[in-house]
BARO-137562 format. One record per residue (C-alpha): residue number from 1; residue in one letter; x, y, z. Coordinates in steps of 0.02 Angstrom, whole numbers, plus 50000, padded with zeros to 5 digits. Last residue first. Layout:
REM residues N
{site NUM; a; {X; Y; Z}}
...
***
This chain:
REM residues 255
{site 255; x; {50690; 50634; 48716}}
{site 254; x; {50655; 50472; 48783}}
{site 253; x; {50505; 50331; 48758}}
{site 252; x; {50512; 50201; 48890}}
{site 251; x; {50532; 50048; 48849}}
{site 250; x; {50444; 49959; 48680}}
{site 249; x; {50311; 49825; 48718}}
{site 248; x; {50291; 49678; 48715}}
{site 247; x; {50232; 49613; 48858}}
{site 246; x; {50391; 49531; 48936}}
{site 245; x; {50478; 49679; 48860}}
{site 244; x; {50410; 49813; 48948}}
{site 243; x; {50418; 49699; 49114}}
{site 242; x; {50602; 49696; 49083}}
{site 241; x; {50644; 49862; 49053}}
{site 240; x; {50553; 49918; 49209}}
{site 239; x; {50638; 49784; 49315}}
{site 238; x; {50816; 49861; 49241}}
{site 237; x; {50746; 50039; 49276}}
{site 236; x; {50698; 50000; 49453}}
{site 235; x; {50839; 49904; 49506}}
{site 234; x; {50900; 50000; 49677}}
{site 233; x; {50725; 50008; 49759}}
{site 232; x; {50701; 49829; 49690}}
{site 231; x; {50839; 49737; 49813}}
{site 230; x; {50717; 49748; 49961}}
{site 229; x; {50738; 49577; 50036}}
{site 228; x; {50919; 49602; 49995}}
{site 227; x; {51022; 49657; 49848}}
{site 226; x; {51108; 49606; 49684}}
{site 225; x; {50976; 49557; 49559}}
{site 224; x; {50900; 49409; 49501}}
{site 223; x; {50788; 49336; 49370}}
{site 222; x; {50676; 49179; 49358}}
{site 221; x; {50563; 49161; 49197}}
{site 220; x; {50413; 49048; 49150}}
{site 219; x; {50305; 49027; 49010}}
{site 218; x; {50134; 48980; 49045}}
{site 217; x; {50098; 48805; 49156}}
{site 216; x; {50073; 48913; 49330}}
{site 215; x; {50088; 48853; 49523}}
{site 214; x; {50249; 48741; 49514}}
{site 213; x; {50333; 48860; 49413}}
{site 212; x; {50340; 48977; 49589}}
{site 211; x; {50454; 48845; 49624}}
{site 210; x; {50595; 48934; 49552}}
{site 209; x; {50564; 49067; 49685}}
{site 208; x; {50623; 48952; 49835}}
{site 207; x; {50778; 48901; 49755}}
{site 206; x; {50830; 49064; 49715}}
{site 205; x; {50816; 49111; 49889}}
{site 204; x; {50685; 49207; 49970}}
{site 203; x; {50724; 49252; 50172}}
{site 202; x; {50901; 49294; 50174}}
{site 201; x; {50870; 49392; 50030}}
{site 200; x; {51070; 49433; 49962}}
{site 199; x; {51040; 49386; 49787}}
{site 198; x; {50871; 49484; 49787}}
{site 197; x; {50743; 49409; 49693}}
{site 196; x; {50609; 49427; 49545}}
{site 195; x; {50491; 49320; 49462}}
{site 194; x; {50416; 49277; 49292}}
{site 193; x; {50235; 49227; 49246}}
{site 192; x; {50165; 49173; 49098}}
{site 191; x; {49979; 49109; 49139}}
{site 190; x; {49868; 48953; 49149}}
{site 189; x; {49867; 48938; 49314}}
{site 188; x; {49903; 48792; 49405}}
{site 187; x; {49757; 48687; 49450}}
{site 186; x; {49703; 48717; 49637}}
{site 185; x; {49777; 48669; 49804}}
{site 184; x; {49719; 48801; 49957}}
{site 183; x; {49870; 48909; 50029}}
{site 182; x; {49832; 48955; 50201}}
{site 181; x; {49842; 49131; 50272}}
{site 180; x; {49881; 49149; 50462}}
{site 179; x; {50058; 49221; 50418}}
{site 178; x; {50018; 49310; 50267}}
{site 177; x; {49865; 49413; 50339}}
{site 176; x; {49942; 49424; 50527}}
{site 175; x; {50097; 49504; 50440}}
{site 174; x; {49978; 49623; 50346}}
{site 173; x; {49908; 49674; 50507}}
{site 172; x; {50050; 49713; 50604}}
{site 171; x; {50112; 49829; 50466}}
{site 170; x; {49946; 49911; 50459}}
{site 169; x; {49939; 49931; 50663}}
{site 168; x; {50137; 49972; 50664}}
{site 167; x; {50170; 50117; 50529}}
{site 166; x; {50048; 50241; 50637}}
{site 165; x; {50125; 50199; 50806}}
{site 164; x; {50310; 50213; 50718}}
{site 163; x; {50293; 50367; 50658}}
{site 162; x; {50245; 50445; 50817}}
{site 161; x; {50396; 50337; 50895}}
{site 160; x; {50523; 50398; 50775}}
{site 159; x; {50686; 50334; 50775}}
{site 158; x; {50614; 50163; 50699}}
{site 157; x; {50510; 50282; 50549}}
{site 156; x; {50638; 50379; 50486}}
{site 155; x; {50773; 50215; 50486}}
{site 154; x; {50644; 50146; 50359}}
{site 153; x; {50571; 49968; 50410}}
{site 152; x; {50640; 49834; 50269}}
{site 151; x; {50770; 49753; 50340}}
{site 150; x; {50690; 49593; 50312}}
{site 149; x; {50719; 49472; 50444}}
{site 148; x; {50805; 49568; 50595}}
{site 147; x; {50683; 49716; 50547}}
{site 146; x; {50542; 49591; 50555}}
{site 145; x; {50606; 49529; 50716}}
{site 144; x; {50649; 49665; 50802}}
{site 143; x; {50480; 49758; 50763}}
{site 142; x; {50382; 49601; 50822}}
{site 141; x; {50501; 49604; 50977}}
{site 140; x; {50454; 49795; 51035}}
{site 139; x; {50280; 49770; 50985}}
{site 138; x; {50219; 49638; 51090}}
{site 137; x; {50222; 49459; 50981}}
{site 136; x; {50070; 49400; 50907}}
{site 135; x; {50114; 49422; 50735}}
{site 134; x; {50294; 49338; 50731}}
{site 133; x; {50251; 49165; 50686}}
{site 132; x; {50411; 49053; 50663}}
{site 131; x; {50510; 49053; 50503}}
{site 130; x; {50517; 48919; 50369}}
{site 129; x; {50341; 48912; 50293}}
{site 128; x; {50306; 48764; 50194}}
{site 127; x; {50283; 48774; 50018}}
{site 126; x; {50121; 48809; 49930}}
{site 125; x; {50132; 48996; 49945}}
{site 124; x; {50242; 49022; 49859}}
{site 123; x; {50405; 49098; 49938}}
{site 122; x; {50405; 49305; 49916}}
{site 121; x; {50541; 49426; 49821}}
{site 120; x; {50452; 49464; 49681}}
{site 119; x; {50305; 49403; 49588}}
{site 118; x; {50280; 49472; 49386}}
{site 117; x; {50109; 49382; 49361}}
{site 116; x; {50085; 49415; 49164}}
{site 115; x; {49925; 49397; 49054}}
{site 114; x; {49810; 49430; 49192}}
{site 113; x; {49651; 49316; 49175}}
{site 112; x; {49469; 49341; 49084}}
{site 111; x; {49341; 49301; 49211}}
{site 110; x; {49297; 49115; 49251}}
{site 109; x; {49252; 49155; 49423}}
{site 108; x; {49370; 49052; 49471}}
{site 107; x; {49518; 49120; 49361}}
{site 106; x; {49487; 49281; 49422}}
{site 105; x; {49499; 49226; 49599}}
{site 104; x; {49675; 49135; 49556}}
{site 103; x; {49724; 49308; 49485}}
{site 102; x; {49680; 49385; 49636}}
{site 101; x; {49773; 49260; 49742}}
{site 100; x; {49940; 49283; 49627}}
{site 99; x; {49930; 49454; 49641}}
{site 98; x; {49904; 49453; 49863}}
{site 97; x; {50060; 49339; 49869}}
{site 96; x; {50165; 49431; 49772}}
{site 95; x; {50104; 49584; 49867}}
{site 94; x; {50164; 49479; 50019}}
{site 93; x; {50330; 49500; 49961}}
{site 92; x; {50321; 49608; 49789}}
{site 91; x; {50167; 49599; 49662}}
{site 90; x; {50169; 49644; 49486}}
{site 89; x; {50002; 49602; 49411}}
{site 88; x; {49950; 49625; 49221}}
{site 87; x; {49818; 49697; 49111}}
{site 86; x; {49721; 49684; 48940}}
{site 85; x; {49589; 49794; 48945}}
{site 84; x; {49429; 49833; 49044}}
{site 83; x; {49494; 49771; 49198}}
{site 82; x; {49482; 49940; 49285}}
{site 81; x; {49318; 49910; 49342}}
{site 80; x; {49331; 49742; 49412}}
{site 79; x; {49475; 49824; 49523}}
{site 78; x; {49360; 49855; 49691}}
{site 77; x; {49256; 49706; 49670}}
{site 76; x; {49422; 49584; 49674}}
{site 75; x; {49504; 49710; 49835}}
{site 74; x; {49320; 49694; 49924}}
{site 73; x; {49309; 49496; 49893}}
{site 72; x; {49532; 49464; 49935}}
{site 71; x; {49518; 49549; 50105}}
{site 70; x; {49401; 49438; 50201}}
{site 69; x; {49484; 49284; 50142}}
{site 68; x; {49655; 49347; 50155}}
{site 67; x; {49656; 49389; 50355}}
{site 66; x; {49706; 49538; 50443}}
{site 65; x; {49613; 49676; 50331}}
{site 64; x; {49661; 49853; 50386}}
{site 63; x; {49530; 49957; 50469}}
{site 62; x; {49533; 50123; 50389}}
{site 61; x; {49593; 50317; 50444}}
{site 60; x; {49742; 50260; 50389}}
{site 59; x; {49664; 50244; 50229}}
{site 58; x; {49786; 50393; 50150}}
{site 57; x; {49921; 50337; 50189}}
{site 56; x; {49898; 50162; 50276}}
{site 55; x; {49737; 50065; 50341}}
{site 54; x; {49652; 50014; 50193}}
{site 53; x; {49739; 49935; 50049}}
{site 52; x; {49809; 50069; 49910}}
{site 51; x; {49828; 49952; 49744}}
{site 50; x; {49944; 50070; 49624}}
{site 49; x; {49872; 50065; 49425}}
{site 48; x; {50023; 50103; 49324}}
{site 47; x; {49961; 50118; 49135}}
{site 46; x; {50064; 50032; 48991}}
{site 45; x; {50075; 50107; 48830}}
{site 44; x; {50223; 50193; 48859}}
{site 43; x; {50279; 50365; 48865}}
{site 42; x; {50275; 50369; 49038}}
{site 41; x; {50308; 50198; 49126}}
{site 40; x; {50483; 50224; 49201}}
{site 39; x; {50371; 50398; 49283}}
{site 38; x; {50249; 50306; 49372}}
{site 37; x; {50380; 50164; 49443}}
{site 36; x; {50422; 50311; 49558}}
{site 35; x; {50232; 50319; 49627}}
{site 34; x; {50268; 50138; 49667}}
{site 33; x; {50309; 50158; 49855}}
{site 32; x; {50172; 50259; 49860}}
{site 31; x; {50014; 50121; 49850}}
{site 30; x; {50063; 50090; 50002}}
{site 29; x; {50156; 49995; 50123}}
{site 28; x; {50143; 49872; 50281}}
{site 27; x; {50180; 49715; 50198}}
{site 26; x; {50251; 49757; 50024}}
{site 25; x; {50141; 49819; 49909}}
{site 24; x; {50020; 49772; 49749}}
{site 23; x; {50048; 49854; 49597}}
{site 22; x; {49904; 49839; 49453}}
{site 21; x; {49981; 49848; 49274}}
{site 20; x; {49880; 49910; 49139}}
{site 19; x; {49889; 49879; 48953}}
{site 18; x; {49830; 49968; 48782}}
{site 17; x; {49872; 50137; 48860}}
{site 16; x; {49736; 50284; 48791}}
{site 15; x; {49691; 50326; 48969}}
{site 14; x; {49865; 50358; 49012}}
{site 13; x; {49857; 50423; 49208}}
{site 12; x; {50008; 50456; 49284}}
{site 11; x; {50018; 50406; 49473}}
{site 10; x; {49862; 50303; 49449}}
{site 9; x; {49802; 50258; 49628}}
{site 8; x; {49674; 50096; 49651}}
{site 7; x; {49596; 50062; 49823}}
{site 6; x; {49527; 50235; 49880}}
{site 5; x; {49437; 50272; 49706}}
{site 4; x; {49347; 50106; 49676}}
{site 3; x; {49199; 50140; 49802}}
{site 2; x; {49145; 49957; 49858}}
{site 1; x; {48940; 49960; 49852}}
***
């Protein structure tokens, strides 16, 4: 029996909200780098649902998944729940990656589908991966890398090396996940998607998210924002916006 309260996080709960949208985090995050988005969506009728996977925040206590296929059954089972109305997936870096497997998963189990994949900042998964393998490397050099790459480890946590030990072994993890994960052919899916970039990623380029259209046949959208790998910290309100309006909704209601 999957318990359904450590994986999904609600920062402000709207049980009247016609829609949901499940958030799925960066490598080595959690569900509280989206607590902000709580607030863009209040007022709406659009529920944040945060996906916290074991092994950070409050999991850390939790053996993190290192490998898609064993994490993808316990996530699916965890969210069945909470699919109980319409609903959507923003995912960013491998969170991308993790949405757009769900929603695959849904589709082959024939249950109803998201009606938006919003995917930022991560190649798909069917093209071929254009950076060496950094899991295995000792800790000092797999931190260099990944900060080399995506300059996404807080300065807090690399001057702190009690910080750092609890950061690495979910970090570490998730990098193992997307690195030793392999993309499987399947029809595209049958759903609008759009996706999100950085101008300055050195990793994701706008070439490489355009052929996120080669994996879905609903309407599809590019957009891009000034920034790196991590542009979206700085963007919030304009991705905010967006999603609103990709689903039809109003924004934010204000005083």
């Amino acid at each position: 029996m999957i318990d359904v309260a450590p994986w999904l996080w609600t920062p402000r709960p709207q049980p009247s909200a016609h829609t949901r949208l499940f958030c799925f985090p960066a490598a080595g995050s959690g569900a509280s780098s989206y607590f902000p988005w709580g607030q863009t969506f209040d007022g709406t009728d659009l529920e944040l649902c945060a996906i916290q996977l074991p092994g950070r925040e409050n999991r850390s206590n939790e053996m993190p998944f290192r490998s898609m296929d064993a994490l993808l059954p316990p996530l699916l089972k965890a969210i069945e729940p909470s699919l109980d109305r319409p609903f959507s997936f923003f995912g960013h870096s491998l969170g991308a990656v993790l949405a757009f497997e769900l929603a695959c998963q849904l589709r082959d189990r024939d249950w109803p589908p998201p009606n938006h994949l919003f995917l930022s900042a991560s190649r798909p998964p069917h093209l071929p991966r254009n950076q060496p393998p950094v899991h295995r490397l000792p800790d000092g050099k797999f931190v260099d890398a990944l900060v080399n790459r995506y300059q996404g480890i807080p300065a807090t946590v690399l001057q702190d090396r009690e910080l750092m030990d609890l950061f690495l072994p979910a970090l570490r993890a998730d990098i193992t996940l997307l690195e030793t994960y392999c993309y499987r052919p399947r029809r595209p899916l049958a759903v609008a998607s759009r996706v999100f970039g950085g101008r300055a990623d050195p990793q994701v380029g706008e070439a490489d998210l355009q052929r996120w259209q080669d994996l879905t046949t609903g309407p599809f959208a590019c957009e891009l924002f000034e920034g790196g790998h991590f542009y979206l910290n700085d963007v919030r309100p304009a991705i905010s916006a967006t999603i609103h309006r990709d689903l039809g909704f109003a924004g934010p209601k204000r005083a």
